[in-house]
N, C-alpha and C positions, 0 to 999 in steps of 0.2 A: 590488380596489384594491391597487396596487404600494406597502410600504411603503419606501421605500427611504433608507438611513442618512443623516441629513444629516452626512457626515464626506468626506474624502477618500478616493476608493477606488485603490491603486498595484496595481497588473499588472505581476507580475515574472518575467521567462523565467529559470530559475532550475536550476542547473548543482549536479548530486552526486556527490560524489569517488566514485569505486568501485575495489578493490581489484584491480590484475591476475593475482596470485595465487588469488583466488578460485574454488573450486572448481565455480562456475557456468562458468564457461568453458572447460572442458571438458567439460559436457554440456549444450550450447544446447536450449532448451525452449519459449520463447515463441514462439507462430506469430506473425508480423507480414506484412503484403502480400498479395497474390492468392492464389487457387491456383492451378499447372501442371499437366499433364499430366506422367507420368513421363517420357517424350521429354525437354519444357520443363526440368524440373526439373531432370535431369542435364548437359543443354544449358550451364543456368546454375549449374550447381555446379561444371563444368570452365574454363567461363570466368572466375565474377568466386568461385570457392571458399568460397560460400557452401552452408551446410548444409542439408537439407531433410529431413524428416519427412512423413508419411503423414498425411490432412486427410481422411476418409473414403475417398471415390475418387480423390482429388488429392493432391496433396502443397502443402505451404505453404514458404516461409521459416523458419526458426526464428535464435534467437538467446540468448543467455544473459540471464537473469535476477540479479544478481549481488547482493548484499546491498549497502546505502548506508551509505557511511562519513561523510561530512559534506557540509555544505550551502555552499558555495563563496560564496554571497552573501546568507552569514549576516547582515555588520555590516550590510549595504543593508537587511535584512529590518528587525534592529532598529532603525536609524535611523527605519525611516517608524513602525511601532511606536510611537516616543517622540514619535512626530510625529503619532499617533493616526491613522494611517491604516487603513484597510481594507485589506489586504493578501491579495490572490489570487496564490501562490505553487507554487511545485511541483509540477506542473499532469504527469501524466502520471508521477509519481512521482522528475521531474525530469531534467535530461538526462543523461546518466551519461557522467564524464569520467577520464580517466587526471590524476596529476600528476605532470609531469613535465620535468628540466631549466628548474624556477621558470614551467613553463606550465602549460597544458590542451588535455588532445586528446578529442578526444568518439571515441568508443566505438560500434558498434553493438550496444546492448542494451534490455532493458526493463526499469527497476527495479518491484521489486515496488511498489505505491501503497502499501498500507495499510501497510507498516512505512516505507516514508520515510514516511507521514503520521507516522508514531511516533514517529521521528527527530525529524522539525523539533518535534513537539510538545514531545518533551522538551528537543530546545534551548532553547525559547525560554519553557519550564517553564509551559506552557499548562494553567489548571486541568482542561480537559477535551478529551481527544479523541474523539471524534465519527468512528463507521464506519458511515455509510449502506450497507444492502446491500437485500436484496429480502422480509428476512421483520422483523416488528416486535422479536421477541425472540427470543434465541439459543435452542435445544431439544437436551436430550438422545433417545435415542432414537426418531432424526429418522424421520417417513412409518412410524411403526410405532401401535400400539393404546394402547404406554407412552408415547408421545411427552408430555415436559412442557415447559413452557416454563420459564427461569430467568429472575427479576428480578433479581438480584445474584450475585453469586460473589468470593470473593479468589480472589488467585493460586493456593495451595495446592491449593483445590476445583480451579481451572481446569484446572491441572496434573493433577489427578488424572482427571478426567472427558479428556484429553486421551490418558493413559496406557492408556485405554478401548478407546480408537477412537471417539469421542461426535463426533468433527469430520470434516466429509468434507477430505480433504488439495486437493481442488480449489475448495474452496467458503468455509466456515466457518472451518476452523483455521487459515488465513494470517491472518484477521480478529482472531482469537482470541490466534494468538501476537504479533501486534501491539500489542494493549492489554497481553501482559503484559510486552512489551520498554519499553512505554511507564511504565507506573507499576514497573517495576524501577528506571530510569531515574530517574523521578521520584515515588518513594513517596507525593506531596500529594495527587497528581492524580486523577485518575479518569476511566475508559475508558466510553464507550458504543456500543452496536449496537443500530440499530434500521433501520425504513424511512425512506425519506426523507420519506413522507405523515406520518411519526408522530416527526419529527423534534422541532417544538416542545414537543410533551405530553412526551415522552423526556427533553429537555432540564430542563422544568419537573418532572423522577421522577413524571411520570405513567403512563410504561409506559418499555419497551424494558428491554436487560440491563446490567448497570452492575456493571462489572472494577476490585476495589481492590486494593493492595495487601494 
């Protein structure tokens, strides 16, 4: 049985300043699109000058990843907010835009998710943000005999098991430095990772890992 909110739910396409100075773009990294053949791939990097990387035996698209600087339709967000709505926002990490000459021009890139999640969460100073990934709690010496799992950490600990190498840089530690950009941000709050099957228990501190300041 579907329990679903008796409240107003708003679906907002929702637009993130990103910096064009940003040192992301100058090293594009996110595969986005098909894959080519190397033929294909240079075909279309002479034509429309886009970048391409190696994808196994193929090559992909790539594109920059850029850090998110704010949330362009913050006041809309708050208004329904106040208006108690259910708000499904930022969808995809959001679109990423230039500002510029009092407008917006969209960009091709792909903001990371889980730090715009961090972002908007500390905008809008959300007691908790919530990073669903694939394992219920965060682990130091991951796939190893020592493997433990963490049920809480501050920052401090975070940082340190970070200074490690305790996080894989394609996996875990974007997760990680997001909760701690989040409760930097906003010291009340409090970060969690978990699965998404172990969402509610996690929620309720029945399991998953949980980031304070």
């Amino acid at each position: 049985k579907n329990n679903l909110p008796q409240r107003e739910v708003s679906v907002l396409l929702t637009q993130v300043e990103v910096d064009p100075a940003d040192p992301a773009f100058t090293n594009p990294t996110k595969y986005i699109g098909p894959v080519y053949s190397e033929a294909q791939a240079k075909a279309l990097a002479a034509e429309k000058g886009w970048v391409f990387k190696a994808d196994g035996s193929y090559f992909r698209r790539v594109v920059p990843s850029p850090q998110p600087k704010r949330i362009v339709e913050s006041d809309a967000i708050t208004a329904l907010i106040q208006r108690d709505h259910l708000v499904i926002c930022n969808g995809g990490g959001g679109v990423p835009v230039f500002e510029r000459n009092d407008t917006y021009e969209g960009v091709p890139a792909v903001i990371d998710k889980d730090r715009s999640a961090a972002m908007m969460a500390a905008t809008f100073k959300a007691d908790m943000l919530v990073i669903l990934t694939a394992v219920e709690k965060v682990a130091i010496n991951f796939n190893t005999p020592e493997q433990a799992d963490i049920d809480t950490m501050d920052t401090a600990k975070a940082q340190e098991y970070i200074e490690q190498g305790q996080f894989a840089p394609g996996s875990m530690l974007p997760k990680v430095e997001a909760c701690l950009e989040y409760v930097g941000e906003y010291p009340q709050g409090k970060a969690l990772i978990t699965s998404l099957d172990k969402a509610k228990d996690a929620i309720n501190c029945l399991t998953g890992t949980t980031i304070t300041a």
